[in-house]
C-alpha positions as CSV (number, residue, x, y, z in Angstrom):
1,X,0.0,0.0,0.0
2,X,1.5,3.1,-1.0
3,X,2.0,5.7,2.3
4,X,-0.2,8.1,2.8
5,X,1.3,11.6,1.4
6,X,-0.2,14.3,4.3
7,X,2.9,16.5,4.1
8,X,2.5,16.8,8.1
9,X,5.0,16.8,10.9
10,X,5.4,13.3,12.1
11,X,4.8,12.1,15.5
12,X,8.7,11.6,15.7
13,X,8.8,15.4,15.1
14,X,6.3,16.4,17.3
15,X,7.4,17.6,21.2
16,X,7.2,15.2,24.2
17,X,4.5,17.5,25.6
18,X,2.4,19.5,23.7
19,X,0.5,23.1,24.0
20,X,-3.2,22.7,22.8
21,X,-6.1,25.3,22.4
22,X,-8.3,25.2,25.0
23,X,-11.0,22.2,25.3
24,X,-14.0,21.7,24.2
25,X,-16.8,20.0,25.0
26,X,-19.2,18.4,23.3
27,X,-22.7,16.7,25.1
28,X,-24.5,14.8,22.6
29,X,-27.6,12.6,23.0
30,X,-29.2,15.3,23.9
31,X,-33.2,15.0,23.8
32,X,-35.1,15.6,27.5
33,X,-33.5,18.4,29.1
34,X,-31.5,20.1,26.3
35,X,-32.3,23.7,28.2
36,X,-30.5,22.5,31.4
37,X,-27.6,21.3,30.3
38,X,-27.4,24.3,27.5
39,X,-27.2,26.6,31.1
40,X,-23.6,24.9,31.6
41,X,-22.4,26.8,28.7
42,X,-20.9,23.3,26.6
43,X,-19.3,24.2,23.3
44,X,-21.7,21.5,21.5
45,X,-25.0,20.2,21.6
46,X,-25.5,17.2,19.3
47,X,-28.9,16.2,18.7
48,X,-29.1,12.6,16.8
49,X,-31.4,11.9,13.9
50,X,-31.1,8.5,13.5
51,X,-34.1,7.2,14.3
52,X,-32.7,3.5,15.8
53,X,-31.0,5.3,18.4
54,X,-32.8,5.7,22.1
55,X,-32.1,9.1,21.6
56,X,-33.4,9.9,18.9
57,X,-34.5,13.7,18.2
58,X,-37.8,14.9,16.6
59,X,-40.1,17.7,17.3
60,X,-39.7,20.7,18.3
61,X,-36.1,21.9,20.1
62,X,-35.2,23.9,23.2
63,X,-34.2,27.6,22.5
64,X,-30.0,27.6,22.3
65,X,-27.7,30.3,23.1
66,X,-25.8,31.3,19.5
67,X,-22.6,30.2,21.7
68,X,-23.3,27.1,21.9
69,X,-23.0,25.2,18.1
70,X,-25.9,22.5,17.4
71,X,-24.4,19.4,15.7
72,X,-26.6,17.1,13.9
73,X,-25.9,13.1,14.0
74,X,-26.8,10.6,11.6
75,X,-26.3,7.4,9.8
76,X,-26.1,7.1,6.5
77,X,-29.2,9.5,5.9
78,X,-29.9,11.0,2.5
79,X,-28.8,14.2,1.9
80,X,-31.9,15.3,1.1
81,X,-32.6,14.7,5.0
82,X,-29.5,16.0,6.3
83,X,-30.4,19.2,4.2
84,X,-33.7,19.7,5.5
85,X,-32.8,18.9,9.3
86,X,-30.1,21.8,8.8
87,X,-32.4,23.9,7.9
88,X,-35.6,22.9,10.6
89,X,-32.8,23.1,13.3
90,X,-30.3,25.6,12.2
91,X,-27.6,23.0,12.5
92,X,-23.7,24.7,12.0
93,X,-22.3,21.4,11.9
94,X,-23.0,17.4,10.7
95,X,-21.5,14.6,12.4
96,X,-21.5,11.4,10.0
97,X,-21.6,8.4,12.2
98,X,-21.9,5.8,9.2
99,X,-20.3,4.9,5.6
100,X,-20.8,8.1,4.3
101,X,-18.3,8.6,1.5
102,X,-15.9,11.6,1.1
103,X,-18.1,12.6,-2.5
104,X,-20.9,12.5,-0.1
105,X,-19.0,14.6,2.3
106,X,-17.9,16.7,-0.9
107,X,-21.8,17.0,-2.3
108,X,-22.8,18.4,1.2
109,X,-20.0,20.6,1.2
110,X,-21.1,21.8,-2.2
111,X,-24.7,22.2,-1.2
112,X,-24.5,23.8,2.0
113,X,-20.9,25.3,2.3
114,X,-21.0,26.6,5.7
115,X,-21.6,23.7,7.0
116,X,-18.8,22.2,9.5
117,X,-18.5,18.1,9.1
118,X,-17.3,15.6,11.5
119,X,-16.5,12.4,9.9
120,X,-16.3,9.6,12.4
121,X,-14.3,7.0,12.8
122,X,-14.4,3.9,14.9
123,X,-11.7,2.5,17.0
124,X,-11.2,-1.3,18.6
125,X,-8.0,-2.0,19.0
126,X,-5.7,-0.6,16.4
127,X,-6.7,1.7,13.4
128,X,-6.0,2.0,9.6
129,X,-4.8,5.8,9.6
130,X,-4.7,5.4,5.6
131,X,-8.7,5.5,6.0
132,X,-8.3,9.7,6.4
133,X,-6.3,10.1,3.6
134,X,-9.9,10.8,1.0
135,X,-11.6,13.1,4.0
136,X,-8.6,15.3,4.5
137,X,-9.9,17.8,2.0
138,X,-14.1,17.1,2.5
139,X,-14.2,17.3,6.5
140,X,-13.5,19.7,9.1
141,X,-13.0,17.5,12.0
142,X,-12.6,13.7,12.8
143,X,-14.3,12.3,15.8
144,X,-12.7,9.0,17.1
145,X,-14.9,6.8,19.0
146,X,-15.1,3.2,20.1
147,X,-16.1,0.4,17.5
148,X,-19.1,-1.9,19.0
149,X,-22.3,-3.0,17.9
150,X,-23.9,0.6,17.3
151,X,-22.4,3.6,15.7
152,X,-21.8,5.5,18.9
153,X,-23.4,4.9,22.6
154,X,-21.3,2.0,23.1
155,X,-20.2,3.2,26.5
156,X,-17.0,2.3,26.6
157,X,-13.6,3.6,25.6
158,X,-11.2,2.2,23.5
159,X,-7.3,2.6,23.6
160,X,-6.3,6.1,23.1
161,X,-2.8,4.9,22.4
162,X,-3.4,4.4,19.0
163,X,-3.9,8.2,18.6
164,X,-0.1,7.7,18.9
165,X,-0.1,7.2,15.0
166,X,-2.6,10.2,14.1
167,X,-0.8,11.3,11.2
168,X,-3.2,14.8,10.1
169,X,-3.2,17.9,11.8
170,X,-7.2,18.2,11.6
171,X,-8.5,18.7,14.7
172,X,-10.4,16.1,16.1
173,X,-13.1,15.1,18.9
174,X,-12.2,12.4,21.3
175,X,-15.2,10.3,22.2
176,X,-16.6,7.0,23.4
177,X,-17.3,6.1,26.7
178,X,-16.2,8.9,28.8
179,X,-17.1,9.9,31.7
180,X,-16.1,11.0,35.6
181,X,-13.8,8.1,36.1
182,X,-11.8,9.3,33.1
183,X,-10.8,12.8,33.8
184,X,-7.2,11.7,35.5
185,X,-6.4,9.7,32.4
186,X,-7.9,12.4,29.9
187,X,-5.5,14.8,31.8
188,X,-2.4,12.1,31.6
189,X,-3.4,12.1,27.9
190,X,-3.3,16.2,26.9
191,X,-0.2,15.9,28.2
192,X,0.9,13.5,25.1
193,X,2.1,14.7,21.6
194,X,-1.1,12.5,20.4
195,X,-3.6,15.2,22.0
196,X,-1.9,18.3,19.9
197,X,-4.9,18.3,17.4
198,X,-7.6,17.0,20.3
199,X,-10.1,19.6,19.6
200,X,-12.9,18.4,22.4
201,X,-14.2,16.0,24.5
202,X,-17.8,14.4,23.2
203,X,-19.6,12.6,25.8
204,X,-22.6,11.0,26.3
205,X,-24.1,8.1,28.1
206,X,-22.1,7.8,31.0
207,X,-23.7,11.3,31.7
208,X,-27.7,10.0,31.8
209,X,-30.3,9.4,33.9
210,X,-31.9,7.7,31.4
211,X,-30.9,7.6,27.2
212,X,-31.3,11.5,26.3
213,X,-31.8,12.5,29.7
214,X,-28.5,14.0,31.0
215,X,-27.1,14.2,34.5
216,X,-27.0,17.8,35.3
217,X,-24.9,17.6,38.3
218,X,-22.2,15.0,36.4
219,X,-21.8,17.5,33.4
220,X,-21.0,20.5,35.4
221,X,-18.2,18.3,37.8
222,X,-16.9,17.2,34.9
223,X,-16.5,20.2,32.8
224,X,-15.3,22.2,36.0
225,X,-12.7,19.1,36.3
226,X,-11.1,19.5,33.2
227,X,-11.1,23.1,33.5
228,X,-12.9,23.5,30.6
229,X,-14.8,27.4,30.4
């Protein structure tokens, strides 16, 4: 297989600690008490429209501060879907959670340009970094989450070591099965070269009550835990 040609600093190059922006954090799921979690002041809201999932959102949604960017999930919809959900929900950004291709990536792009897209890829045990190589240029961020039976909601994490090999300099979100018992390892890990292009943190059901109905209390001692504002 021919190597992959990103013209990016290797991770040999890269420092053995690392400066990154600020954090982010990203609550998706979100369906029962979108307004009370929104009061914490997260950096995303993602609202899934797949309509397997538990937490699957129709009707009408909770008023959102502009801070606070609405990300819309889905599976493999048509983008005929995905264009009119934008529009009923004033989603800024998409998160692609199935096969999408990178000319479906490229037609969204093309057909709603200021649209932000998160291509998602799943993680067991070791990754195929040669799988980002056709999204570099048709996605704005890369979500990494744990591989299991559904895309996404799996509630556990895989091994974050394999980010050791991220070869892009997109910025990405770190997901799949997070939660409290993490935030001493997710602080070990920022500390690694790996975590340079870690954009945010994207949690979910370690966070509920029930599927869609988030732990108020939980969100606010994590997000004060990791420091992020």
């Amino acid at each position: 297989m021919a190597k992959m040609d990103y013209n990016y600093s290797t991770k040999k190059e890269r420092p053995s600690t690392v400066e990154t922006a600020p954090l982010k954090l990203k609550v998706c799921g979100m369906k029962k008490n979108t307004s009370e979690i929104a009061g914490l002041k997260p950096d995303y809201l993602g609202f899934i429209f797949w309509d397997k999932s538990k937490r699957h959102f129709s009707g009408p949604m909770a008023a959102v501060p502009h801070t606070i960017k609405k990300v819309g999930v889905f599976v493999d919809a048509a983008i005929q879907t995905v264009l009119e959900r934008i529009e009923d929900y004033n989603l800024l950004l998409v998160q692609l959670h199935g096969k999408e291709t990178p000319e479906y990536c490229a037609e969204l792009k093309k057909r709603v340009n200021q649209i932000q897209i998160i291509k998602v890829l799943s993680i067991k045990n070791d990754f195929d970094f040669e799988a980002l190589l056709p999204y570099e240029s048709v996605c704005d961020f890369y979500l990494f989450d744990t591989k299991g039976k559904l895309p996404g909601g799996n509630g556990y994490a895989f091994d974050w070591g394999v980010l050791k090999e991220y070869p892009s300099t997109k910025p990405y979100f770190l997901s799949g099965g997070i939660g409290l018992d993490e935030v001493d390892s997710l602080k070990e890990f920022m500390t690694r070269p790996e975590a340079k292009y870690c954009h945010a943190i994207d949690v979910n059901s370690k966070f509920e009550i029930e599927p869609g109905l988030k732990d108020v209390k939980k969100v606010k001692e994590f997000k004060s835990a990791l420091s992020i504002k």
